[in-house]
N, C-alpha and C positions, 0 to 999 in steps of 0.2 A: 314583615311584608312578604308577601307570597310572589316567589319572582319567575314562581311560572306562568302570571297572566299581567307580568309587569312589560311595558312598553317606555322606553326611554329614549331622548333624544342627547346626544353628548356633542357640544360645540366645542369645537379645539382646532388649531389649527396658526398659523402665523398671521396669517387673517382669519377666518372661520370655517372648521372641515364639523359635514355633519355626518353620522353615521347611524344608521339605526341597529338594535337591535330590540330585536321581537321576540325572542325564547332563549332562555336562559343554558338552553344548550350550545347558544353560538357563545356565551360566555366563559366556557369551559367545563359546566360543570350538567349530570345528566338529573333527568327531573326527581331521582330522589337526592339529590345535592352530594351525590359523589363528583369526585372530579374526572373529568373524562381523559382518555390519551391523547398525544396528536396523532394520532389517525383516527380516533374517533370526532378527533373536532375537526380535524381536513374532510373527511366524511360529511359532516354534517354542518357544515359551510359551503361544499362543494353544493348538497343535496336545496338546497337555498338558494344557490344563485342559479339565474334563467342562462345564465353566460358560460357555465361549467356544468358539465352533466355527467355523470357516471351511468355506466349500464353494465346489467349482470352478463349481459348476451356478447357472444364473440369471445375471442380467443384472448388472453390476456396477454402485454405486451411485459417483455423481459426486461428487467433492470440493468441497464449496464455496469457492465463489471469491471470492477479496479484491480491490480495487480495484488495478487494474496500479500507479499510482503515486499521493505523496498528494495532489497538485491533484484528481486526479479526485473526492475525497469533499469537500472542500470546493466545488468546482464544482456537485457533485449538491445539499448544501443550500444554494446560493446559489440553484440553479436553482429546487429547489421550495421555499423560502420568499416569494425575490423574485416578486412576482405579478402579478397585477391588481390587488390587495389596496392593495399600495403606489400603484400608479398612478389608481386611481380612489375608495377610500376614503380615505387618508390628507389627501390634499390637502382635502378635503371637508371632516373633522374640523379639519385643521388652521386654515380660515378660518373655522368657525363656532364653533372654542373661542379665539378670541381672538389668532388670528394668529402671531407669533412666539412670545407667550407660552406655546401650547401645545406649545412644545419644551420648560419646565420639566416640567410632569409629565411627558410621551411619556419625556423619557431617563432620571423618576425610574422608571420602569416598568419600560424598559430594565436598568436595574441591578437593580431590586429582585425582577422577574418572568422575564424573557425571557431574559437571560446563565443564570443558575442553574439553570432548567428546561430549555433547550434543551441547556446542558453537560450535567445528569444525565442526561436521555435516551439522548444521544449515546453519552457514557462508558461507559451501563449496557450499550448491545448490543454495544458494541466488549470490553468485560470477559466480558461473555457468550456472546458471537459467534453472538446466536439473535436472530430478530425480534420481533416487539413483543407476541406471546404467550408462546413460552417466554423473553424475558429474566425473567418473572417469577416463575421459576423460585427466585429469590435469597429469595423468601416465596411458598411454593405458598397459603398462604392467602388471598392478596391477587391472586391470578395473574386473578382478572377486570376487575383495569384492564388488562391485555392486550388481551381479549377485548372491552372498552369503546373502547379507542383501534382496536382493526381492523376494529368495527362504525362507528364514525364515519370512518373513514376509508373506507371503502365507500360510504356512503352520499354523502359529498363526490365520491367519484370519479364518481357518476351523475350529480351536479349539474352538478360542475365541465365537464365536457364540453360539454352544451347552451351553455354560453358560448362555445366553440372551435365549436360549431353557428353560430349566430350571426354569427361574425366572420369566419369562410367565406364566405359566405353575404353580406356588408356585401364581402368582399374584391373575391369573382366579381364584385358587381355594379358596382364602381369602375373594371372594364377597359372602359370607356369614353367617346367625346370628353365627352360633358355626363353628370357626375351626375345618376342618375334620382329620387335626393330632395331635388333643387335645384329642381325645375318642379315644379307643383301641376296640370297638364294632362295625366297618364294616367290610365287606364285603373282604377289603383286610387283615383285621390283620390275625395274625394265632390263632390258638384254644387255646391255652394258655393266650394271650392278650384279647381276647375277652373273657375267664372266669374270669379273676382277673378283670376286667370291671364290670362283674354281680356281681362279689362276694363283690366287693367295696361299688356298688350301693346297694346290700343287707343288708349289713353290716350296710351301713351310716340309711337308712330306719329304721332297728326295733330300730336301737341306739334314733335315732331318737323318733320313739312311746313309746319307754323305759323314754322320758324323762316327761313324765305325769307322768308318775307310783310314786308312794310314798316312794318308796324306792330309794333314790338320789344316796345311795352308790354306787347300785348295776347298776344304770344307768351310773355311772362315769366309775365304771369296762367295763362294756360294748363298752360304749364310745371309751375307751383305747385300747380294743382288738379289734374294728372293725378297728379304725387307721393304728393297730400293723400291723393288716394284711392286708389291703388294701396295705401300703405301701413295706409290703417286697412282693407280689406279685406285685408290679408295678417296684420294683428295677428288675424283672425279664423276664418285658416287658414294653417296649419304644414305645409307640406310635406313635410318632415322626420318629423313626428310620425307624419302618416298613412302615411309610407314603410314605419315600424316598426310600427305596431299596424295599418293594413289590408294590408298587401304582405307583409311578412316575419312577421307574427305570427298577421295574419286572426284577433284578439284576439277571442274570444265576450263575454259581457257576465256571465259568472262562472265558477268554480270547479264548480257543477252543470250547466257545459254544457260539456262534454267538445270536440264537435264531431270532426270529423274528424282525422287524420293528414294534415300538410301534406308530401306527398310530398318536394319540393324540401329542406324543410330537415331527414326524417327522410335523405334521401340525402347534405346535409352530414355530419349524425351519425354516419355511416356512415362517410366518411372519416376523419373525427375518429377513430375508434376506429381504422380499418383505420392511421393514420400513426402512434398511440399501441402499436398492438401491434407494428406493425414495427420499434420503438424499444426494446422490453423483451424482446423473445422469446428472445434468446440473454439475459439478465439482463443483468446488470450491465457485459459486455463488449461489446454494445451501447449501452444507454444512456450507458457512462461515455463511450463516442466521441461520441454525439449532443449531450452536456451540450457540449462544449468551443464547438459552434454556437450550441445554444439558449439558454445561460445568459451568452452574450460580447455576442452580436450585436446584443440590443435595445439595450446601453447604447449603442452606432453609432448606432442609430435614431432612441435619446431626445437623443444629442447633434446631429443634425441637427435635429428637429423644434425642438430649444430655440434654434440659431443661426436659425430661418428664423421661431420665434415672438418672438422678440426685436426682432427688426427692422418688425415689424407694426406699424401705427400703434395705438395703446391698451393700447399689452403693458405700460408701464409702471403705468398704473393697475393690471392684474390682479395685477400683483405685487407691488403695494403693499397689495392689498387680500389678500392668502395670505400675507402678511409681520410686515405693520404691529402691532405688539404691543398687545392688550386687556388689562390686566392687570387689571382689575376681572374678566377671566370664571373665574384662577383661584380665587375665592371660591366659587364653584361647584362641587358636588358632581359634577355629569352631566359634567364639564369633567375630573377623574381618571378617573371610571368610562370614559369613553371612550378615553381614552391606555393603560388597562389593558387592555381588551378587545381593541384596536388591536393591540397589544405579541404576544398571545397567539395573533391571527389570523394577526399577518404573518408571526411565527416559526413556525406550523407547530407549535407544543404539543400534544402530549398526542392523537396521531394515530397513533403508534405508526410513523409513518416514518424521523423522525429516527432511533428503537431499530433500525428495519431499515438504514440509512444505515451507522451507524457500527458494526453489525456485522460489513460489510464490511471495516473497519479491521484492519490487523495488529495484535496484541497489542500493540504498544511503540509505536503512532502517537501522536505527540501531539496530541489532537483536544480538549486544552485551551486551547492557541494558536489551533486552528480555529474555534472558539467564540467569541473576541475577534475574530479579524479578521471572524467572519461579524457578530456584529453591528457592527463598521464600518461594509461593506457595506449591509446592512440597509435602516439609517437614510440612508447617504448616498441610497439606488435611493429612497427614500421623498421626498425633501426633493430631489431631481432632478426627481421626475415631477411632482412640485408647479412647480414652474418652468415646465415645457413646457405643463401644461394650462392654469395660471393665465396664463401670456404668451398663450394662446393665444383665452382666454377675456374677455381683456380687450379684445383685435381684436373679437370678435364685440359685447359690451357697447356699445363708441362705432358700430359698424357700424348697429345697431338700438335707440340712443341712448338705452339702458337704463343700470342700476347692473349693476355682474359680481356681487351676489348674487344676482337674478332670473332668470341664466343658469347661475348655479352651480348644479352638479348630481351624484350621489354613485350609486354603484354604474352597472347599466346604463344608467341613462338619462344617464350622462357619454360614455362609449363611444360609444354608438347615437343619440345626440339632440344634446347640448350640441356636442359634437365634430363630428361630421357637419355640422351647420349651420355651424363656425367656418368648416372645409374648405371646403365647398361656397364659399365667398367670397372664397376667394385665387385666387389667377391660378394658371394649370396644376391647375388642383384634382384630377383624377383622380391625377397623380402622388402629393399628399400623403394623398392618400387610402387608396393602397396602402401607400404605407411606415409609414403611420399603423396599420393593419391588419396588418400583416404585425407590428407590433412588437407588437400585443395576443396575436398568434399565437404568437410566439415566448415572451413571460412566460407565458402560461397552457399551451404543450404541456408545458416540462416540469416544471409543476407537477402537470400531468395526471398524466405516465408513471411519473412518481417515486411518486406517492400510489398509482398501481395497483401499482408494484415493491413500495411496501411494503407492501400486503396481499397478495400472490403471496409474498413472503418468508413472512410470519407463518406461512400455511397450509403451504409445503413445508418449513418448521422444524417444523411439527409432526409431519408424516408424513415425514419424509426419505426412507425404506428404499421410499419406496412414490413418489414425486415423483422424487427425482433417480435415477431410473433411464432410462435412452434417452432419449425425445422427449417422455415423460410431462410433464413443467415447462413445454413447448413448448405443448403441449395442453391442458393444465391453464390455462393464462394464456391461449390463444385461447377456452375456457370463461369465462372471468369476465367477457373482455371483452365477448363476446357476449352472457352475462348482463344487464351493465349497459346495451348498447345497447338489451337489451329494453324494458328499465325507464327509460331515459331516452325512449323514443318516446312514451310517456305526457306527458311536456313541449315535443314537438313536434306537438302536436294543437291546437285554435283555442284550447282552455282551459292550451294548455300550461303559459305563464307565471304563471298561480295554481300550478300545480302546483310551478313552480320555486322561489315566492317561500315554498312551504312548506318546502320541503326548506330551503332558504338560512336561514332566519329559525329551525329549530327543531334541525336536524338536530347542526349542528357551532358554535352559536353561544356559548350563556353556556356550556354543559353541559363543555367541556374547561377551565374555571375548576376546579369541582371535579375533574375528575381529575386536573389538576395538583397541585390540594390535596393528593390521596391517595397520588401519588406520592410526596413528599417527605416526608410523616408516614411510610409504610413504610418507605425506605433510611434516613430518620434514627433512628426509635425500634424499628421491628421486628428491621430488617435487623445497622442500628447504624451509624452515622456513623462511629466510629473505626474499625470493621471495615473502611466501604467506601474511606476513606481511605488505610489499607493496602493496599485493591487497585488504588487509583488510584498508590499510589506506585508498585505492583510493575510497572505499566503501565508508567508515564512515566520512572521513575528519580529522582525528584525528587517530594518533597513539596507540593502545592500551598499554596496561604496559605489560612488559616485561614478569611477572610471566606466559601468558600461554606458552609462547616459552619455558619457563623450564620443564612446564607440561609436554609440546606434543615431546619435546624431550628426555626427561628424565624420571620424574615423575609418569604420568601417562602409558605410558607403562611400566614401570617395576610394578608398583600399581595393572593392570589389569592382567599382566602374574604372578605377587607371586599368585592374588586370583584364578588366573585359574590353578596355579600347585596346590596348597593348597587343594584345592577342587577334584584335580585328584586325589590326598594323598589320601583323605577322600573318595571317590566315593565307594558307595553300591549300589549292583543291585536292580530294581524297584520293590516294594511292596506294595499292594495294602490293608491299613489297616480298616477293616470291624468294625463295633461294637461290635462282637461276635468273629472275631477270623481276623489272619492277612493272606493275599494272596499273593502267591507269582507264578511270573510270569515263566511261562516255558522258555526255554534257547532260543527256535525259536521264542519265542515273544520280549527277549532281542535281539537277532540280527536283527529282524525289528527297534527297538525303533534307535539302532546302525547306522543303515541306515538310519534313518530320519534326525540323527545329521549330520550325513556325507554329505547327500544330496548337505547340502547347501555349506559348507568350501570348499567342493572340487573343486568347480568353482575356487577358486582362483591355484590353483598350474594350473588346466588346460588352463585358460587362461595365463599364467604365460608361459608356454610351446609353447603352441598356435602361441600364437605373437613374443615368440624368432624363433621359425622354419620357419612363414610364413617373418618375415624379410630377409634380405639380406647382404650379406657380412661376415664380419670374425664374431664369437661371441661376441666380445667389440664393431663392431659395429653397430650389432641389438640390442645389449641391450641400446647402444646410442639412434639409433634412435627409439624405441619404449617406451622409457621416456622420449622422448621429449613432453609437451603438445600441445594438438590441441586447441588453444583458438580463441576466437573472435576478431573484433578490437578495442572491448569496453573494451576487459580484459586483453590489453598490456601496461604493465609499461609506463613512459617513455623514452623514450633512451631505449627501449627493443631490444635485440640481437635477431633478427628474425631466425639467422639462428639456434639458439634453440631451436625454441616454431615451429610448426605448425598453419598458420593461417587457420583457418577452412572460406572457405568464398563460403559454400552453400547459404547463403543469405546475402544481404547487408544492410546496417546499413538502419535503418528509427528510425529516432527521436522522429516518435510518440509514439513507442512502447510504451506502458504505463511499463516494468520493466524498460526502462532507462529514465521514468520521472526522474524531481529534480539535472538533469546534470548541471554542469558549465562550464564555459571556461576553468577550471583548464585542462580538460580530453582531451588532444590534440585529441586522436584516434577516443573518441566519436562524437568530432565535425567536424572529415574530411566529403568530400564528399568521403564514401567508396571505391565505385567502382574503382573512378579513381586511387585512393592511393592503390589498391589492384595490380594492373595494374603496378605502376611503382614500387611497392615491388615485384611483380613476375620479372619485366623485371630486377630489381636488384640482384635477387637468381640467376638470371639467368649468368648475369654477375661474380658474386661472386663465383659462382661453375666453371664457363669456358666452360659457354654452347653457348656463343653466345658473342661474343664482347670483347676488349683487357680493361686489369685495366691501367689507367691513371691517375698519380697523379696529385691531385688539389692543383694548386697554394695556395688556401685557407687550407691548412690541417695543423693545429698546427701553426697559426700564431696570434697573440696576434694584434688587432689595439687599436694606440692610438687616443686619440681625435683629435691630428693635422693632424691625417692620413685620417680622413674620409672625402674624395674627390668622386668626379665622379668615378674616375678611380675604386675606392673601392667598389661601391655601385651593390649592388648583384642585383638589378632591372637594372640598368643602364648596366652593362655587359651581361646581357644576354637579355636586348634587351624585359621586360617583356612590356605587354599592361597591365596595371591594369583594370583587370575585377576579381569577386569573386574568381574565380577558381584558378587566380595567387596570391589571399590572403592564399591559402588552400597551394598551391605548396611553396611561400615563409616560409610559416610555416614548413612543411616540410624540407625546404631545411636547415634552420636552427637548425634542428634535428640530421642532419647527422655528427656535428663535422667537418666542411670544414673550422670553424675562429671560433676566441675566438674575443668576442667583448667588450667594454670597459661598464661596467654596464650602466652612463647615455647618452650612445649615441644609436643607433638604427643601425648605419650601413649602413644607408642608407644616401643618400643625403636630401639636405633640399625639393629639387623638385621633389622627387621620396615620399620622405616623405610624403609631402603635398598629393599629389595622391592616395597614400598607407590609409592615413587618410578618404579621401573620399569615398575609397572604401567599408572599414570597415563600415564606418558610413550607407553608401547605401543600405552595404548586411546587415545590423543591423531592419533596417526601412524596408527593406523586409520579414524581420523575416528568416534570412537565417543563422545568425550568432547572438548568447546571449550578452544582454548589459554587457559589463565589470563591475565586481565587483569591488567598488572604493578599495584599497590598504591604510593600516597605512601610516600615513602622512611619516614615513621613506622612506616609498616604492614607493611613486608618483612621477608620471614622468610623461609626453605628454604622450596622447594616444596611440601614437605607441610605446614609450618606455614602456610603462608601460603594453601593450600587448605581446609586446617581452619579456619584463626580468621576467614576471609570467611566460609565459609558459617555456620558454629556459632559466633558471638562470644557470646553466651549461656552459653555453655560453659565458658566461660577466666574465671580469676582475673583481677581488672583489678591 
């Protein structure tokens, strides 16, 4: 029969699906009966339906890209979790919650908060392959924690920077013989610093010529009182201090005095940005190569500073004082709340980066394992950088014959003040000064570029057709950057640092508590735990353990809402504490900070509202159908209830995508020819709803065959009259989907002579590369090729 002017109509279905095909090119094969590729049948399926159109015209739009291999996505969140975070607040919490003790809560935190949250994250944009707006896609009703995690991750990326401002800035000025915040005699100290400077240097001089003299006594006396007073005139000026607030920050005397733009360090910022966009501008093919420097090399850095802080005289003290276990302070409440917060900050929650991260993921990564080893990491980079500050903090304590609480110091003024002064009093001080700098450089850029990656992701997953076209992505991301540099200049002014301590203090602080919370109450009770369970198997191949379904149902949200009321308990308004005296902020600069928190959460009730209004029908049943998910057809179970999910089918499947490398024939949906199968699910909604055609029960619907039953008459090729070509391999598969017969495990269903042909055709579309060789099956599970193609994909199907 000549099946280039053959028209055939194929009934199947669990009641009856009909589908036409009219040229034998939509059945795989081209009109002189070679077998076509799939992209020549997505071509020529696409060129057939009025509903899908291709055009040669316009710019072609870019494929998204997956991480060349998978250290690269582990490396990207090693890089931006591991931080400053780790190296100047943990140690800080860690000595004032009680020493070693505060490692009981920090790794009940760890378990109970950080592993769970930071996997779902991950998981969810690797299963969705969209960034931290459309993975929300899985409940369009909730899709404004999206829109919440890409707002605070903005606002972090304008903050974050000014610190990379900063340490530039501390770098430049360490290239030379004497540190300039070790003398109290320039140009920026004030008149008091720069007299205890002369008077010291005076002092040290005649003690000095005193020590020829022949009277040793009276030389010792001297000795003594030049010390006396050098030092209690240096307790009264900090050279150091005034390095950072009159030299580098030219600090105004509040938050309503702007003051000017400090040229010098709006021109650091300026680098800062220009070495952050150089890093992301090709996406993820740059960055993944920059991570393999910025995310290795600090730990270099932190292992030398720690060999050269060990050996200081008083490093044992510091370390015994960041060690030494208080277990009276776990009785304290502020003492969890802190290990909680900690947990949430260092891992990077609920930012919407980690969802752009592991988007980049191919479909079958296991970014389960990557999740265990990163919080190994994690904690080790945490409980490391505690070692090097506190050794290092302990040289400075016996140096100026203090306790190392007095000197202990947490955020900036660890970096910029505590530190600085340890440096300043070792020998070669300029060299550790740079390496010391350069290591802050290195944690903080690429937590920088990766937080701007994932808001540049979020926005061109939204707009694709409009972003990945040409140089648009390129442009679009030197846009934002520029953006932000605008808005970080505002913190590089005399007032800057009020401006900054608002952002830090309101922006990105308790506020991703709760959106943590709402994350795991949506995949667990919206979405469905068991659903997404299934898709984490169809992912990995392998079931994970049961324990994070208790997390993400139970555990973990109530974990992250105790630490977010706990902390509302506790909340004091923001205070800005000086060396000399503490600042506090006006009430109209707290309802800005207010607003910055707000900013972001509020997306979620408005699109919450949004999407029940713009639905339709009574209120149960827009809230029905706007939790329905829109997925793809790589991300439907099997046996999935279409009339639950939304199939999103803006584009049709292609095999090469490099995210659905690593596919097998386990994934019926991944291996149809899309198009057509999209076609006969609409022309099914269609029927199912009562839009077009009457339901007709199938002879086959709950019928059980036994092996003496399988005849011609039975045989589902045989009734309906199939020609065996590829595309009646794809439709058979399907039709076996539908629950039309229950068949007997070692039989196929088929006849022996429909079998035979069904064999050949597999084998044919195999040696075309149009269909994957069959995974051979435990010797329990072997059957003939067709049987053992059938009862993999459809075990559902077969009599046990």
């Amino acid at each position: 029969m000549d099946t280039k002017s053959k028209d055939k109509q194929i009934l199947f279905d669990d009641e009856i699906l009909i589908a036409e095909m009219n040229d034998s090119k939509q059945n795989g094969y081209s009109s002189d009966g070679d077998p076509l590729s799939w992209k020549q049948q997505e071509a020529e399926a696409l060129s057939s339906d009025d509903s899908a159109t291709t055009s040669s015209e316009g710019p072609k739009m870019k494929r998204r890209e997956v991480w060349a291999n998978k250290l690269d996505f582990l490396l990207a969140c090693i890089g931006f979790s591991v931080g400053l975070g780790n190296v100047w607040r943990f140690p800080f919490l860690c000595y004032r919650n009680g020493g070693g003790a505060f490692l009981i809560p920090y790794f009940t935190a760890v378990l109970l908060g950080g592993i769970p949250v930071f996997f779902l994250e991950v998981s969810l944009g690797q299963f969705m392959s969209e960034g931290g707006i459309g993975t929300w896609k899985i409940t369009p009703l909730f899709q404004g924690i999206g829109y919440a995690c890409t707002i605070i991750v903005f606002l972090l990326n304008c903050e974050y920077n000014i610190i990379l401002t900063w340490t530039f800035y501390y770098l430049f000025s360490s290239f030379n013989t004497v540190l300039p915040w070790s003398q109290g005699d320039n140009e920026w100290n004030s008149e008091l610093c720069r007299n205890s400077s002369k008077m010291a240097s005076s002092l040290m001089s005649n003690s000095s010529k005193m020590a020829s003299s022949v009277v040793s006594k009276l030389n010792d006396t001297m000795t003594t009182v030049a010390y006396t007073v050098a030092t209690e005139n240096t307790t009264k000026c900090d050279p150091v201090t005034e390095f950072w607030e009159r030299k580098v920050l030219q600090l105004s005397s509040g938050v309503d005095h702007a003051g000017t733009v400090k040229w010098d360090l709006a021109l650091c910022l300026l680098l800062a940005w220009i070495v952050v966009y150089g890093c992301i501008w090709k996406g993820i093919k740059s960055s993944g190569k920059v991570m393999y420097f910025t995310a290795t090399s600090p730990y270099i850095l932190m292992l030398i500073l720690l060999i050269r802080g060990v050996t200081l005289d008083g490093a044992a003290e510091g370390l015994k004082f960041y060690l030494l276990p208080d277990w009276s302070k776990l009785q304290e409440a502020q003492v969890w709340v802190d290990a909680g917060t900690q947990i949430f900050f260092s891992y990077s929650i609920s930012l919407g980066t980690l969802t752009a991260l592991g988007s980049y993921n191919k479909f079958r990564h296991n970014s389960y394992r990557d999740a265990m080893i990163f919080a190994g990491v994690n904690s080790f980079t945490s409980i490391l950088a505690g070692l090097v500050i506190f050794s290092v903090l302990g040289f400075m304590a016996k140096q100026q014959g203090v306790s190392v609480e007095d000197v202990a110091e947490s955020g900036p003024g660890l970096a910029f003040i505590a530190y600085p002064t340890a440096v300043a009093q070792m020998p070669v001080a300029p060299l550790w000064s740079v390496l010391f700098f350069v290591m802050i450089i290195l944690l903080g850029l690429d937590s920088q570029f990766v937080g701007v990656e994932g808001f540049i992701t979020a926005c061109v997953d939204m707009y694709p057709h409009y972003l990945r076209i040409g140089k648009r992505r390129e442009i679009f991301t030197g846009i934002v950057c520029f953006i932000c540099f605008l808005i970080g200049l505002s913190m590089v002014t005399e007032g800057g640092m009020y401006v900054f301590q608002l952002f830090d203090y309101y922006s990105a602080s308790r506020i991703v508590l709760v959106v943590a919370f709402f994350e795991c109450i949506v995949v667990a009770y919206i979405y469905g735990i068991n659903r997404y369970y299934d898709n984490l198997e169809m992912m990995f191949g392998f079931r994970i353990a049961p324990v994070m379904k208790i997390c993400w149902m139970f555990v973990t949200p109530l974990f992250s809402l105790t630490i977010f009321i706990m902390g509302a308990i506790s909340y004091s308004e923001l205070t800005y504490k000086r060396k000399t005296y503490e600042y506090t902020y006006p009430s109209w600069a707290i309802g800005v900070g207010w607003m910055l928190a707000l900013v972001s959460v509020i997306w979620i009730p408005i699109t919450f509202f949004k999407r029940v209004i713009d639905a339709e029908g009574s209120i149960a049943q827009r809230l029905l159908s706007t939790t329905r998910p829109i997925l793809k057809r790589h991300q439907l179970r099997q046996g999935e209830d279409l009339t639950k999910v939304v199939l999103d089918e803006s584009c049709s499947f292609d095999p090469d995508d490099p995210i659905l490398q690593g596919l097998d024939p386990r994934d019926e949906p991944l291996l149809a020819n899309s198009v057509e199968l999209q076609k006969i699910e609409n022309s099914k909604r269609n029927e199912t709803n009562g839009i077009e055609g009457e339901k007709v029960e199938s002879p086959w619907k709950g019928k059980v065959l036994k092996s003496d039953e399988l005849n011609n008459d039975a045989c589902p090729i045989c009734r309906l009259n199939l020609d065996i070509k590829y595309t009646d391999v794809l439709i058979l598969r399907q039709f076996m989907t539908e629950k039309g017969g229950m068949l007997p495990r070692r039989a196929t269903g088929v006849c022996k002579k429909s079998q035979k042909e069904l064999q050949d055709a597999i084998h044919k579309a195999q040696r075309a590369g149009l269909m994957p060789e069959l995974r051979p099956q435990p010797k329990r599970q072997r059957m003939y090729p067709v049987s053992n193609f059938m009862w993999k994909r459809f075990p559902a199907f077969y009599d046990d």
